[in-house]
Backbone as CSV, one residue per row, in Angstrom:
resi,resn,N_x,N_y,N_z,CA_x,CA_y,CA_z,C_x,C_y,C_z
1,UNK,12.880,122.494,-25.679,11.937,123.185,-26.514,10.813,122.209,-26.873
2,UNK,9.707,122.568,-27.032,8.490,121.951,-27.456,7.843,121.217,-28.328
3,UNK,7.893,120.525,-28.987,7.935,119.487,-30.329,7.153,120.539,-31.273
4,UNK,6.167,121.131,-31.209,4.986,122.037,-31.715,6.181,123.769,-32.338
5,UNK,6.877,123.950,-31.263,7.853,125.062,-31.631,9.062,124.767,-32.588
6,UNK,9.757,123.884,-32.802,10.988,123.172,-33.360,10.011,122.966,-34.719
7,UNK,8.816,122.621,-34.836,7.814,122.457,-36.056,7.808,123.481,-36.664
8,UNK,7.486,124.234,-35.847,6.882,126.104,-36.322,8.448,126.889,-36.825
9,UNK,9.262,126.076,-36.137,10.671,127.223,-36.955,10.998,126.559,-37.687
10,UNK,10.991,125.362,-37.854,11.172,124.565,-39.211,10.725,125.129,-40.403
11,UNK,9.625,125.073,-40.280,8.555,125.665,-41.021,8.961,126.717,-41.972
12,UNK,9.359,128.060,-40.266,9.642,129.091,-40.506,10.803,129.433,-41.868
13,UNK,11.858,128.490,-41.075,13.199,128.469,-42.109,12.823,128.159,-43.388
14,UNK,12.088,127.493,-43.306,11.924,126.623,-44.701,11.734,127.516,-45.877
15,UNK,10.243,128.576,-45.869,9.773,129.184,-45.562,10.508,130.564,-46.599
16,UNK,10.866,130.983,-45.125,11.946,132.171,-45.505,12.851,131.523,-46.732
17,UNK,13.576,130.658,-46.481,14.944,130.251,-47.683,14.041,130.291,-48.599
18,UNK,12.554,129.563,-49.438,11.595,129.571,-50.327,12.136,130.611,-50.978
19,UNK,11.533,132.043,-49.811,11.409,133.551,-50.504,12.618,133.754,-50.835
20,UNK,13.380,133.820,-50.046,14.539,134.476,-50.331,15.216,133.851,-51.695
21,UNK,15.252,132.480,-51.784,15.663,132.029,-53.329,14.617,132.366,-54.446
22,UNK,13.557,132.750,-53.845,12.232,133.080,-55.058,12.790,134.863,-55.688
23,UNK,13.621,135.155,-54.690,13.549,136.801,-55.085,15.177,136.802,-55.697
24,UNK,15.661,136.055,-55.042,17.056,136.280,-55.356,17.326,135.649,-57.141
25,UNK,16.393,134.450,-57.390,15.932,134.238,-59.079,15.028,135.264,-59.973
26,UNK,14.546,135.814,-58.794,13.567,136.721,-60.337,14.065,137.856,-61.242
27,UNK,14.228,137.800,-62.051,14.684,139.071,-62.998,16.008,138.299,-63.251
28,UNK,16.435,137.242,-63.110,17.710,136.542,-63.334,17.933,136.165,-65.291
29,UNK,18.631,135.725,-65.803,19.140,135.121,-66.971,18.170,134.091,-67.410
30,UNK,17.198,133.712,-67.983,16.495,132.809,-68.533,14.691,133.020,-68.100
31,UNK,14.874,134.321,-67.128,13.081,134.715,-66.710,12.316,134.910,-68.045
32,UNK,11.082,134.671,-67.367,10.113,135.347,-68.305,8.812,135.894,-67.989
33,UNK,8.736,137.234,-67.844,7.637,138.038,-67.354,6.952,138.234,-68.651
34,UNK,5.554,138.515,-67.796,4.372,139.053,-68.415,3.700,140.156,-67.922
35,UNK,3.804,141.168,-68.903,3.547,142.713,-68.044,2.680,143.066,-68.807
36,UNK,1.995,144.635,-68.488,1.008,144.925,-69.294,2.233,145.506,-71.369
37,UNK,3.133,145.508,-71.080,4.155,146.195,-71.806,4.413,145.006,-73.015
38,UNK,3.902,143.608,-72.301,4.576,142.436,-73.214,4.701,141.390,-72.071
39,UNK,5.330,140.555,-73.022,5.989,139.155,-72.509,7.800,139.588,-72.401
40,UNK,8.336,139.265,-71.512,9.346,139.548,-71.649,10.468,138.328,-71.103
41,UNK,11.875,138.312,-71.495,12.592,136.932,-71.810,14.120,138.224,-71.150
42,UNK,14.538,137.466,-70.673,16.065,137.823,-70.306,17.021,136.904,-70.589
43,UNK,18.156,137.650,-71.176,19.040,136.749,-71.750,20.579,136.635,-71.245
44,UNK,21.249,138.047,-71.070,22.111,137.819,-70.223,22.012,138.757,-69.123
45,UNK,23.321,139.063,-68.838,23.570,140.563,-67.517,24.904,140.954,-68.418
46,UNK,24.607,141.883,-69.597,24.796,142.758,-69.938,24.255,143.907,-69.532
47,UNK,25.062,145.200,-70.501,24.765,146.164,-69.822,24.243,146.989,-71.216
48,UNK,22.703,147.286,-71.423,22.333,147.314,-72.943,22.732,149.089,-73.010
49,UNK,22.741,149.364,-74.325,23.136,150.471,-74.366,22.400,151.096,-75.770
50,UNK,21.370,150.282,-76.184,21.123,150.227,-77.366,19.564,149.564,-77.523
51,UNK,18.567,149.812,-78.922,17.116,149.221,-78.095,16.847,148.892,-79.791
52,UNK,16.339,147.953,-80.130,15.670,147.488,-81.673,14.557,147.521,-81.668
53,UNK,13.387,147.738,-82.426,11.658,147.417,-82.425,11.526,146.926,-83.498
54,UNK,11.381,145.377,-83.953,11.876,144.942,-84.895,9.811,144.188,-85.213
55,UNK,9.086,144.651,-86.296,7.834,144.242,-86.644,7.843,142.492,-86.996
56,UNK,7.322,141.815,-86.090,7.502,140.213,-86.288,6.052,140.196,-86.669
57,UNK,6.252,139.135,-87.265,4.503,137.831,-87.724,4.676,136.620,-87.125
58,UNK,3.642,136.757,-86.478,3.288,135.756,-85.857,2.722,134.403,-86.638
59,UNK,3.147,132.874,-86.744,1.726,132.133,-87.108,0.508,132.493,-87.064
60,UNK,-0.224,132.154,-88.511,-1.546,132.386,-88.040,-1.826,131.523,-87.506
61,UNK,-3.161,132.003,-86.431,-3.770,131.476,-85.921,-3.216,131.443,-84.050
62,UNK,-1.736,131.700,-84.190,-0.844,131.249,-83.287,-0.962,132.765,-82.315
63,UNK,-1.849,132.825,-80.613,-1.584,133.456,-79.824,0.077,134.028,-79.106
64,UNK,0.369,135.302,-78.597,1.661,135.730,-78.549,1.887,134.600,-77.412
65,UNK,1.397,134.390,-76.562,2.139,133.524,-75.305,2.684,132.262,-75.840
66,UNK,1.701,131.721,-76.601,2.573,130.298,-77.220,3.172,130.793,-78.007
67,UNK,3.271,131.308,-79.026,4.475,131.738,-80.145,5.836,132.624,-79.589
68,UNK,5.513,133.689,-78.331,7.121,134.057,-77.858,8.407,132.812,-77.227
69,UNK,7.636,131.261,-77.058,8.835,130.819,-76.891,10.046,130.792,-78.216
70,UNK,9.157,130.109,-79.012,9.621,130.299,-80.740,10.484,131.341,-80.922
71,UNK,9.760,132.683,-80.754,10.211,133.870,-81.412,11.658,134.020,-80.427
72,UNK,11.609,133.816,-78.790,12.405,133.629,-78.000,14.047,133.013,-78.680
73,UNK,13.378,131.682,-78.824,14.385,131.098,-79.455,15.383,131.507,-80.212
74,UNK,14.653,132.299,-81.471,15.539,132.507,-82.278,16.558,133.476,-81.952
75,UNK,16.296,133.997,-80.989,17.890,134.976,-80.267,18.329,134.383,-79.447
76,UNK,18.443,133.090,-79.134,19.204,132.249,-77.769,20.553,132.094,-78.658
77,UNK,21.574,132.390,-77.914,22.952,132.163,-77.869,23.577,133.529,-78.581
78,UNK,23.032,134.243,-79.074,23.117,135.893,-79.734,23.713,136.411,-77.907
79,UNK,25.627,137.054,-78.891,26.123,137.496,-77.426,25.362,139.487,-77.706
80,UNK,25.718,139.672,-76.576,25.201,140.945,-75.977,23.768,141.516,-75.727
81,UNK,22.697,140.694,-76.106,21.616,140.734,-75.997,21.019,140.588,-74.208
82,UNK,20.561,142.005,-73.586,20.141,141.980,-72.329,18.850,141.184,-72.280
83,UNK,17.813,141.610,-73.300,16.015,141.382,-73.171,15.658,141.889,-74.025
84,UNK,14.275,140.990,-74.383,13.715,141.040,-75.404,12.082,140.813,-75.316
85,UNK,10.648,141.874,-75.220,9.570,141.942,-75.048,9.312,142.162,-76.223
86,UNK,8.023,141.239,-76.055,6.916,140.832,-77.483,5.922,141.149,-77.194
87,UNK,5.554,142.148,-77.741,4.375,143.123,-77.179,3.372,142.609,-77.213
88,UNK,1.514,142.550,-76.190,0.727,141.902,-76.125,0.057,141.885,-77.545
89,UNK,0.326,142.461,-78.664,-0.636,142.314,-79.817,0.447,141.456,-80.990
90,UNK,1.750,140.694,-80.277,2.508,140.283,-81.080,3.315,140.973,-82.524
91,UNK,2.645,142.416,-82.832,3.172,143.183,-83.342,4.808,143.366,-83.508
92,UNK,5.260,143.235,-82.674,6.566,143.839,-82.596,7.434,142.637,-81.407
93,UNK,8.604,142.895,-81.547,9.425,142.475,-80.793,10.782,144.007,-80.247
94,UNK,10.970,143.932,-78.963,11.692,145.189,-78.706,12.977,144.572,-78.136
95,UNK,13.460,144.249,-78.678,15.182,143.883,-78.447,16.222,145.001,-77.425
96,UNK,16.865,144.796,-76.286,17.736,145.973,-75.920,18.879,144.901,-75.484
97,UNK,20.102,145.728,-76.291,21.241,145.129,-76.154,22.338,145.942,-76.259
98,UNK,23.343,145.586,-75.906,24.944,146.254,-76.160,25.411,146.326,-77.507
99,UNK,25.781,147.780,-77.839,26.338,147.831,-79.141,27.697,147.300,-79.733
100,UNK,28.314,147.277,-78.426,29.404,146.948,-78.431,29.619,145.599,-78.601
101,UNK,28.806,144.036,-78.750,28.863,142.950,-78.341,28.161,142.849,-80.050
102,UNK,27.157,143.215,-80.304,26.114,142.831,-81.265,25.279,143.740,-82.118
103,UNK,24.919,143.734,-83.257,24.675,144.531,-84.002,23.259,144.906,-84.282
104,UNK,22.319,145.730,-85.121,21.161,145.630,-84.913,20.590,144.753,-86.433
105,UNK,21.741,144.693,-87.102,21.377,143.614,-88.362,21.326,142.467,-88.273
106,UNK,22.645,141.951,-87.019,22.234,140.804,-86.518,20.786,140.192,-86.077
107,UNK,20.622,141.130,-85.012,19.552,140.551,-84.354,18.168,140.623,-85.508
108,UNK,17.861,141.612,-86.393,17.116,141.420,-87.084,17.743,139.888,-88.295
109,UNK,18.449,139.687,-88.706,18.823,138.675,-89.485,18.281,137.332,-88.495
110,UNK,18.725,137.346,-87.112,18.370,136.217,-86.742,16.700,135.785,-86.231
111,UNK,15.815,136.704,-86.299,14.420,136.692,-86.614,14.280,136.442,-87.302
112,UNK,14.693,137.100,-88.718,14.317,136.563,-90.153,14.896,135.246,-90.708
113,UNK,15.799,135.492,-90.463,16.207,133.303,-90.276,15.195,132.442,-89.772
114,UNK,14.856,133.161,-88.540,13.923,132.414,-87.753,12.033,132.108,-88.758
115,UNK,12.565,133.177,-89.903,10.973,133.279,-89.829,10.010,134.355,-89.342
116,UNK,10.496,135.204,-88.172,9.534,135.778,-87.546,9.706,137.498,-88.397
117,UNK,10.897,137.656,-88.745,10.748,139.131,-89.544,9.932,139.607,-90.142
118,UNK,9.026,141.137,-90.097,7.968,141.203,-90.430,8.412,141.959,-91.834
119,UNK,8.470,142.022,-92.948,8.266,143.302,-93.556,7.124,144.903,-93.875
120,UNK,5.881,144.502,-92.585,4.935,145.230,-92.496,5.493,146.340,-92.191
């Protein structure tokens, strides 16, 4: 075979495995999309059965993209929690999780621990 061809499937493989691990991670446990809907954070592979819209405050001054890691945070290690989008006007946070695992006082308690609970 041709030094120029053994290059080109190299390449090729390379390539392909890229995509294929690029697709086979997305939407996985720790993503974070940005849609027209929000910013959105995945937490486990549960199976949600249940949805919160919980009114957060943001820092002033503080844009939603830098402030959802923060707000992120404060639900890391919270079991049954599928995902959680922070809507583009930072308004709100939309929690969907299993009822069966976690509660909806929880997850609001652990915002407001955090700080981010809105009473608006």
């Amino acid at each position: 075979m041709k030094p120029q061809y053994v290059v080109s499937l190299v390449a090729l493989v390379l390539v392909g495995g890229a995509l294929a691990f690029m697709s086979y991670t997305t939407g996985g446990v720790g993503t974070v999309t940005t849609t027209d809907a929000g910013i959105t954070r995945i937490y486990a592979k549960v199976e949600p059965d249940a949805e919160v819209s919980v009114p957060i405050a943001l820092l002033e001054g503080s844009d939603v993209a830098h402030e959802s890691d923060h707000v992120f945070d404060a639900l890391n290690g919270r079991p049954g929690i599928r995902e959680a989008t922070i809507k583009l006007d930072g308004s709100a946070i939309v929690v969907r999780y299993s009822s069966a695992e976690i509660r909806e006082a929880d997850i609001i308690g652990s915002l407001a621990t955090a700080g981010y609970a809105s009473n608006q």
